[in-house]
C-alpha positions as CSV (number, residue, x, y, z in Angstrom):
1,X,-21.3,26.5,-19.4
2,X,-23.5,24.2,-18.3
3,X,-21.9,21.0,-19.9
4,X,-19.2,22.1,-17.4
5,X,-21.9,21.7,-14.5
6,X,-23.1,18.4,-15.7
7,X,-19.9,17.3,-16.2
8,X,-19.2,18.6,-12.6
9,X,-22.4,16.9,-11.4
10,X,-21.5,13.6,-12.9
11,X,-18.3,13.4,-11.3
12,X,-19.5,14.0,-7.3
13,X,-18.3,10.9,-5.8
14,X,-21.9,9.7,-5.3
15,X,-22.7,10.3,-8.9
16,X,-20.2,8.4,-10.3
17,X,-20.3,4.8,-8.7
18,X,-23.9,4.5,-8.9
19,X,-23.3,5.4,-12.9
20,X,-20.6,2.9,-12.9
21,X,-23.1,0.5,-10.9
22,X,-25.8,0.9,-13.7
23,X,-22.9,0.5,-16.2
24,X,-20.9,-2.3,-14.9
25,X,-23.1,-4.1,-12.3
26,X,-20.8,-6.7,-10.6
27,X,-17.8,-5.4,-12.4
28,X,-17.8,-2.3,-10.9
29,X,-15.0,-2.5,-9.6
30,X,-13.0,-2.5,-12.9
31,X,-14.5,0.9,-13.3
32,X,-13.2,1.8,-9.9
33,X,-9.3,0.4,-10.3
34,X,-9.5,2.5,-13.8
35,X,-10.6,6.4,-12.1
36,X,-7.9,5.7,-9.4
37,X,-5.0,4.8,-12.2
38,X,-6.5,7.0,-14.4
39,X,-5.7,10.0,-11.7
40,X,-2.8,8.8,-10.8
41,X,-1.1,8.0,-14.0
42,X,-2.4,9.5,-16.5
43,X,-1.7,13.0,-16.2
44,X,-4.9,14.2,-17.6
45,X,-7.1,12.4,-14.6
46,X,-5.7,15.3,-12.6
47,X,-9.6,16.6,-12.2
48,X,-10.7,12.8,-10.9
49,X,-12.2,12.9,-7.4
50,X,-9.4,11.3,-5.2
51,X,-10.1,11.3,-1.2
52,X,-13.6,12.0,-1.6
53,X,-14.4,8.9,-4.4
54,X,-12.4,6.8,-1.7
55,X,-14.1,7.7,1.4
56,X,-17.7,7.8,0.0
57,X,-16.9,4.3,-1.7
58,X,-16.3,3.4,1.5
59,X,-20.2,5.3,2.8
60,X,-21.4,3.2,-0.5
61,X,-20.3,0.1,0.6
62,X,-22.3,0.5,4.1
63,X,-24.8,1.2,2.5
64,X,-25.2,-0.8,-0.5
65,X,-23.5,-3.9,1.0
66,X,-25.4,-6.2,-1.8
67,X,-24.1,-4.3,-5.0
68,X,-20.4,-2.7,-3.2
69,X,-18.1,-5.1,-1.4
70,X,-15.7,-3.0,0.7
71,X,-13.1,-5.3,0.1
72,X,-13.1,-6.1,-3.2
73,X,-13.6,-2.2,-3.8
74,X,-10.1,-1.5,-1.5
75,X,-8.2,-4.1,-3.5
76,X,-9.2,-2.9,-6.9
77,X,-8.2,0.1,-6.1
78,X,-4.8,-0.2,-4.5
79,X,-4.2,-2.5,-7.7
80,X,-5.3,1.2,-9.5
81,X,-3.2,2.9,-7.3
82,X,0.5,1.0,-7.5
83,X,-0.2,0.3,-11.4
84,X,-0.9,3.9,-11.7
85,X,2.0,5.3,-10.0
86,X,4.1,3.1,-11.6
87,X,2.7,3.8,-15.1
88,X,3.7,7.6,-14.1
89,X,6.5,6.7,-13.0
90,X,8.2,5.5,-16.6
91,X,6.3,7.7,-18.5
92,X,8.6,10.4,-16.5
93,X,11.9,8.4,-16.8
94,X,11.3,7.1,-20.6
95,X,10.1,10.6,-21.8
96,X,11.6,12.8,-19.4
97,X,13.7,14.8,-21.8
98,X,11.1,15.3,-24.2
99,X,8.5,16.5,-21.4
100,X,11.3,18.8,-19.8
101,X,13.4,20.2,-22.6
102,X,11.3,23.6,-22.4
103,X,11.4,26.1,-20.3
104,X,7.6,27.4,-21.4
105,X,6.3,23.6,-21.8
106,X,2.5,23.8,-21.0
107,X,2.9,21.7,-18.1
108,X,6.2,20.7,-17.2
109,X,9.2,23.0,-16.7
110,X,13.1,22.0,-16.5
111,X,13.2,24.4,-13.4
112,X,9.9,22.2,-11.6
113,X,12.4,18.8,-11.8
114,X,15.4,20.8,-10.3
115,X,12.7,21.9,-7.5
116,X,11.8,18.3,-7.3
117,X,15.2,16.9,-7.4
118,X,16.3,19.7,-4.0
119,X,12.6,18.4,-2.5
120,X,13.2,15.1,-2.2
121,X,17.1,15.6,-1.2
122,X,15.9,17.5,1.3
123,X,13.0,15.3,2.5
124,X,13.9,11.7,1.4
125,X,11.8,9.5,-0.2
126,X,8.2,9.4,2.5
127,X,7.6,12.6,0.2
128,X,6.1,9.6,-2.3
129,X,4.0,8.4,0.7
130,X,2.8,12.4,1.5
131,X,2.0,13.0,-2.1
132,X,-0.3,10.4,-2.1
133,X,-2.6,12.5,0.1
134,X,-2.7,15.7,-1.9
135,X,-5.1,16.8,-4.7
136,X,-3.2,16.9,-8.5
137,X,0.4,16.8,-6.5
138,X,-0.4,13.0,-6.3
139,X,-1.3,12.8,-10.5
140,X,2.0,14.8,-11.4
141,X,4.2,13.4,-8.8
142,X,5.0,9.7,-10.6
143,X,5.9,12.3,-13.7
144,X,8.5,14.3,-12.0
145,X,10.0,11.7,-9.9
146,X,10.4,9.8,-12.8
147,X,12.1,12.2,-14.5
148,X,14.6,13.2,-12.2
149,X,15.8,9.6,-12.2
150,X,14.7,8.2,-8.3
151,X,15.7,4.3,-8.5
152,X,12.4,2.2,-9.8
153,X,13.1,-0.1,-6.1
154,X,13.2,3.1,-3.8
155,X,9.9,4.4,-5.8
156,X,7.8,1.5,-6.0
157,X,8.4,0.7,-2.5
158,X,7.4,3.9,-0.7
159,X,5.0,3.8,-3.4
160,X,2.9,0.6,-2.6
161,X,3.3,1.5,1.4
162,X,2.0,5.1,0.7
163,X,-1.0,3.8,-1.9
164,X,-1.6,0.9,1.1
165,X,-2.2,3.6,3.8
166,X,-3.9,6.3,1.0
167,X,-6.5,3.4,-0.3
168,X,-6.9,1.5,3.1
169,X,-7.0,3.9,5.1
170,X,-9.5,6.2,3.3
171,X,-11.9,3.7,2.3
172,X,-12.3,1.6,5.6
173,X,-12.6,5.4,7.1
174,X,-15.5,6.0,4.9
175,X,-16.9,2.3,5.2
176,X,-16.7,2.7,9.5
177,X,-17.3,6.0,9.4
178,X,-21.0,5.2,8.0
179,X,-21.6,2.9,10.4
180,X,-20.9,4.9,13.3
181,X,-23.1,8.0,11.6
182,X,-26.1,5.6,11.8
183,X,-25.6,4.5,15.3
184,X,-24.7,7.4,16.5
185,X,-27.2,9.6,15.0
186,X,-30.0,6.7,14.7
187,X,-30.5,7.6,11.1
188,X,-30.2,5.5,7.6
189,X,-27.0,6.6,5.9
190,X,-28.6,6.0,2.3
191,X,-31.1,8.3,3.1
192,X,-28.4,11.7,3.9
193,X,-25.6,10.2,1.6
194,X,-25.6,13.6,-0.3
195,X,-24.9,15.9,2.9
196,X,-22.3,13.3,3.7
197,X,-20.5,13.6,0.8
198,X,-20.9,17.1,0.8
199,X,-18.8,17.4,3.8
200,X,-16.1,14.7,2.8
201,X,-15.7,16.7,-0.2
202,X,-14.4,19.8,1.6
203,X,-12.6,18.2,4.2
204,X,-10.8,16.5,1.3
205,X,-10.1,19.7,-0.7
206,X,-9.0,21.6,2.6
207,X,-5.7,20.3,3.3
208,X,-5.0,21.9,-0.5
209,X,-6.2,25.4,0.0
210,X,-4.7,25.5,3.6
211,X,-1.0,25.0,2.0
212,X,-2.4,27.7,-0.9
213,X,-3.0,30.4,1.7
214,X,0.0,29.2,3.5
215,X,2.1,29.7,0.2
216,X,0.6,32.7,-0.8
217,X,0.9,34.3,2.8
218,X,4.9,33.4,2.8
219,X,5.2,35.0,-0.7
220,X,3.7,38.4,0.2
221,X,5.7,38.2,3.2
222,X,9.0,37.9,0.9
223,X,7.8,41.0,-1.3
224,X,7.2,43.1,1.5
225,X,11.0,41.8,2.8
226,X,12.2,43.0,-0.6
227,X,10.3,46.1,-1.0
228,X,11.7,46.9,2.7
229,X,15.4,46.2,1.5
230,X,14.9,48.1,-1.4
Protein backbone atom coordinates (compact mmCIF):
# COMPACT_ATOMS: atom_id res chain seq x y z
CA UNK A 1 0.00 0.00 0.00
CA UNK A 2 2.14 2.55 0.25
CA UNK A 3 4.15 2.03 -2.99
CA UNK A 4 0.66 2.81 -4.35
CA UNK A 5 0.91 6.32 -2.42
CA UNK A 6 4.34 7.04 -3.63
CA UNK A 7 3.58 6.05 -6.81
CA UNK A 8 0.40 8.38 -6.46
CA UNK A 9 2.68 11.11 -5.10
CA UNK A 10 5.11 10.92 -7.87
CA UNK A 11 2.60 11.35 -10.47
CA UNK A 12 0.82 14.89 -9.09
CA UNK A 13 1.45 17.05 -11.96
CA UNK A 14 3.85 19.20 -9.92
CA UNK A 15 5.84 16.08 -8.95
CA UNK A 16 6.48 14.88 -12.14
CA UNK A 17 7.95 17.77 -14.30
CA UNK A 18 10.22 18.86 -11.72
CA UNK A 19 11.44 14.90 -11.67
CA UNK A 20 11.61 15.11 -15.38
CA UNK A 21 13.53 18.63 -14.89
CA UNK A 22 16.15 16.99 -12.58
CA UNK A 23 16.15 14.02 -15.09
CA UNK A 24 16.21 15.66 -18.41
CA UNK A 25 17.22 19.36 -17.74
CA UNK A 26 16.80 21.14 -21.23
CA UNK A 27 15.27 18.11 -22.71
CA UNK A 28 12.39 18.08 -20.76
CA UNK A 29 10.36 18.34 -23.03
CA UNK A 30 11.00 14.94 -24.60
CA UNK A 31 9.77 13.64 -21.30
CA UNK A 32 6.72 15.71 -21.74
CA UNK A 33 5.71 14.72 -25.67
CA UNK A 34 6.30 10.90 -24.18
CA UNK A 35 3.50 11.12 -20.87
CA UNK A 36 1.01 12.79 -23.36
CA UNK A 37 1.58 9.85 -26.22
CA UNK A 38 2.03 7.55 -23.67
CA UNK A 39 -1.79 8.35 -22.40
CA UNK A 40 -3.06 8.65 -25.34
CA UNK A 41 -1.70 5.69 -27.24
CA UNK A 42 -0.71 3.40 -25.28
CA UNK A 43 -3.52 1.99 -23.59
CA UNK A 44 -1.81 1.28 -20.46
CA UNK A 45 -1.01 5.31 -19.82
CA UNK A 46 -4.70 5.34 -19.07
CA UNK A 47 -3.67 6.44 -15.18
CA UNK A 48 -1.24 9.48 -16.69
CA UNK A 49 -2.39 12.87 -15.45
CA UNK A 50 -4.03 14.50 -18.55
CA UNK A 51 -5.81 18.12 -18.01
CA UNK A 52 -4.12 18.62 -14.80
CA UNK A 53 -0.14 17.80 -16.19
CA UNK A 54 -1.34 20.36 -19.01
CA UNK A 55 -2.64 23.10 -17.15
CA UNK A 56 -0.05 23.07 -14.29
CA UNK A 57 2.73 22.86 -17.14
CA UNK A 58 1.30 25.69 -18.15
CA UNK A 59 1.49 27.30 -13.92
CA UNK A 60 5.25 25.79 -14.31
CA UNK A 61 6.15 27.71 -17.15
CA UNK A 62 5.11 31.13 -15.31
CA UNK A 63 6.84 30.27 -12.92
CA UNK A 64 9.96 28.72 -13.93
CA UNK A 65 10.34 30.68 -17.18
CA UNK A 66 14.21 29.89 -17.20
CA UNK A 67 14.02 25.98 -17.04
CA UNK A 68 10.05 25.62 -18.92
CA UNK A 69 9.38 27.36 -22.18
CA UNK A 70 5.57 27.52 -22.69
CA UNK A 71 5.98 27.17 -26.14
CA UNK A 72 8.25 24.65 -26.72
CA UNK A 73 6.35 22.71 -23.83
CA UNK A 74 2.73 23.26 -26.11
CA UNK A 75 4.51 21.98 -29.18
CA UNK A 76 6.03 18.96 -27.69
CA UNK A 77 3.09 18.04 -26.55
CA UNK A 78 0.59 18.41 -29.35
CA UNK A 79 3.48 16.48 -31.39
CA UNK A 80 2.59 13.71 -28.21
CA UNK A 81 -0.82 14.19 -28.72
CA UNK A 82 -1.48 13.62 -32.79
CA UNK A 83 1.44 10.85 -32.72
CA UNK A 84 -0.33 9.29 -29.96
CA UNK A 85 -3.77 9.26 -31.26
CA UNK A 86 -2.63 8.09 -34.30
CA UNK A 87 -0.53 5.31 -32.84
CA UNK A 88 -4.02 4.27 -31.15
CA UNK A 89 -5.52 4.61 -33.89
CA UNK A 90 -3.77 1.57 -36.03
CA UNK A 91 -3.15 -0.42 -33.25
CA UNK A 92 -7.23 -0.52 -33.23
CA UNK A 93 -7.51 -1.05 -37.09
CA UNK A 94 -4.39 -3.52 -37.54
CA UNK A 95 -5.34 -5.63 -34.38
CA UNK A 96 -8.87 -5.04 -34.14
CA UNK A 97 -10.05 -8.57 -34.50
CA UNK A 98 -7.76 -9.99 -32.22
CA UNK A 99 -8.54 -7.23 -29.45
CA UNK A 100 -12.40 -7.71 -30.11
CA UNK A 101 -13.07 -11.39 -30.88
CA UNK A 102 -14.17 -11.91 -27.08
CA UNK A 103 -16.93 -11.24 -25.55
CA UNK A 104 -15.20 -11.46 -21.87
CA UNK A 105 -11.78 -9.86 -23.18
CA UNK A 106 -10.26 -8.00 -20.10
CA UNK A 107 -10.63 -4.76 -21.75
CA UNK A 108 -12.28 -4.67 -24.92
CA UNK A 109 -15.69 -6.24 -25.76
CA UNK A 110 -17.19 -6.87 -29.45
CA UNK A 111 -20.47 -5.28 -27.88
CA UNK A 112 -18.24 -1.73 -26.69
CA UNK A 113 -17.29 -1.33 -30.85
CA UNK A 114 -21.01 -1.85 -31.88
CA UNK A 115 -21.71 1.00 -29.07
CA UNK A 116 -18.96 2.87 -30.58
CA UNK A 117 -19.85 2.35 -34.16
CA UNK A 118 -24.09 3.69 -33.12
CA UNK A 119 -22.05 6.63 -31.11
CA UNK A 120 -20.36 8.13 -33.62
CA UNK A 121 -23.34 7.51 -36.32
CA UNK A 122 -25.23 9.19 -34.14
CA UNK A 123 -22.86 12.06 -33.34
CA UNK A 124 -20.43 12.33 -36.27
CA UNK A 125 -17.01 12.57 -36.08
CA UNK A 126 -16.35 16.14 -33.32
CA UNK A 127 -16.89 13.00 -30.84
CA UNK A 128 -12.86 12.67 -31.67
CA UNK A 129 -12.52 16.34 -30.70
CA UNK A 130 -14.90 15.76 -27.30
CA UNK A 131 -12.93 12.72 -26.34
CA UNK A 132 -9.96 14.58 -26.15
CA UNK A 133 -11.31 16.28 -22.97
CA UNK A 134 -12.28 13.27 -20.92
CA UNK A 135 -10.20 11.23 -18.45
CA UNK A 136 -9.31 7.39 -19.88
CA UNK A 137 -12.20 7.97 -22.71
CA UNK A 138 -9.39 9.93 -24.47
CA UNK A 139 -6.61 6.70 -23.97
CA UNK A 140 -9.17 4.10 -25.29
CA UNK A 141 -10.84 6.15 -27.88
CA UNK A 142 -7.91 5.95 -30.83
CA UNK A 143 -8.52 1.89 -29.90
CA UNK A 144 -12.05 1.64 -30.70
CA UNK A 145 -12.27 4.04 -33.45
CA UNK A 146 -9.73 2.29 -34.98
CA UNK A 147 -11.39 -0.77 -34.82
CA UNK A 148 -14.63 -0.01 -36.08
CA UNK A 149 -12.89 1.03 -39.30
CA UNK A 150 -13.42 5.29 -39.23
CA UNK A 151 -11.31 6.42 -42.50
CA UNK A 152 -7.46 7.32 -41.24
CA UNK A 153 -8.29 11.19 -43.29
CA UNK A 154 -11.71 11.76 -41.28
CA UNK A 155 -9.68 10.62 -37.87
CA UNK A 156 -6.52 12.32 -38.17
CA UNK A 157 -8.18 15.48 -39.00
CA UNK A 158 -10.65 15.93 -36.20
CA UNK A 159 -7.89 14.49 -34.40
CA UNK A 160 -5.05 17.16 -34.84
CA UNK A 161 -8.03 20.07 -34.48
CA UNK A 162 -9.28 18.38 -31.25
CA UNK A 163 -5.42 17.73 -29.81
CA UNK A 164 -4.78 21.69 -31.09
CA UNK A 165 -7.71 22.98 -28.90
CA UNK A 166 -7.02 20.05 -25.92
CA UNK A 167 -3.02 21.02 -25.74
CA UNK A 168 -3.43 24.83 -26.62
CA UNK A 169 -5.94 25.55 -24.99
CA UNK A 170 -5.16 23.86 -21.62
CA UNK A 171 -1.63 24.83 -21.40
CA UNK A 172 -1.88 28.64 -22.33
CA UNK A 173 -4.94 28.42 -19.60
CA UNK A 174 -2.60 27.23 -17.02
CA UNK A 175 0.42 29.58 -18.32
CA UNK A 176 -2.23 32.96 -18.12
CA UNK A 177 -4.02 31.72 -15.60
CA UNK A 178 -0.72 32.05 -13.23
CA UNK A 179 -0.21 35.25 -14.20
CA UNK A 180 -3.46 36.60 -13.46
CA UNK A 181 -3.34 34.52 -9.83
CA UNK A 182 -0.23 36.75 -9.00
CA UNK A 183 -1.61 39.96 -10.08
CA UNK A 184 -4.66 39.56 -8.89
CA UNK A 185 -3.96 38.12 -5.54
CA UNK A 186 -0.36 39.97 -5.27
CA UNK A 187 1.24 36.73 -4.38
CA UNK A 188 4.31 34.58 -5.94
CA UNK A 189 2.69 31.55 -7.76
CA UNK A 190 5.92 29.35 -6.94
CA UNK A 191 5.28 29.80 -3.55
CA UNK A 192 1.19 28.24 -3.44
CA UNK A 193 1.87 25.93 -6.62
CA UNK A 194 0.65 22.90 -4.49
CA UNK A 195 -2.93 24.48 -3.53
CA UNK A 196 -3.06 25.39 -7.20
CA UNK A 197 -2.74 22.25 -8.43
CA UNK A 198 -4.70 20.89 -5.89
CA UNK A 199 -7.67 22.63 -7.34
CA UNK A 200 -6.83 22.06 -11.18
CA UNK A 201 -6.76 18.51 -10.17
CA UNK A 202 -10.46 18.34 -9.28
CA UNK A 203 -11.77 20.64 -11.62
CA UNK A 204 -10.09 18.35 -14.12
CA UNK A 205 -11.49 15.06 -12.67
CA UNK A 206 -15.07 16.73 -12.27
CA UNK A 207 -16.44 16.72 -15.64
CA UNK A 208 -15.85 12.60 -15.22
CA UNK A 209 -17.67 12.01 -12.08
CA UNK A 210 -20.53 14.54 -13.09
CA UNK A 211 -21.34 12.19 -16.35
CA UNK A 212 -20.82 9.00 -13.61
CA UNK A 213 -23.60 10.29 -11.32
CA UNK A 214 -25.45 11.37 -14.38
CA UNK A 215 -25.16 7.64 -15.76
CA UNK A 216 -25.78 6.04 -12.74
CA UNK A 217 -28.87 8.27 -11.90
CA UNK A 218 -30.44 7.40 -15.57
CA UNK A 219 -29.76 3.72 -14.84
CA UNK A 220 -31.66 3.52 -11.57
CA UNK A 221 -34.19 5.52 -13.18
CA UNK A 222 -34.61 2.58 -15.96
CA UNK A 223 -34.77 -0.14 -13.07
CA UNK A 224 -37.38 1.54 -11.22
CA UNK A 225 -39.22 1.92 -15.03
CA UNK A 226 -38.83 -1.82 -15.23
CA UNK A 227 -39.63 -2.88 -11.78
CA UNK A 228 -42.93 -0.51 -12.33
CA UNK A 229 -43.78 -2.43 -15.60
CA UNK A 230 -43.24 -5.54 -14.14
Amino acid sequence: MEYIYQFIDFIKPDNLINWLLDLLGVYVYFGLFFIIFAEVGLAVGFFLPGDSLLVVTGLMAKTLPDKLYVWYAVLAMFAGSVIGDSTGYWTGRFMGKSLFKREDSFLFKPSRVEKANKFFEKYGAKTIILARFVPIVRTFAPLVIGASKMPYKTYVFYSVLGGFLWIFGLVLTGYYLGGLVEQSLGIKLQDHIEKVVIVVVFLSILPPIIEYLKHRKEKNEELEEQTIEA
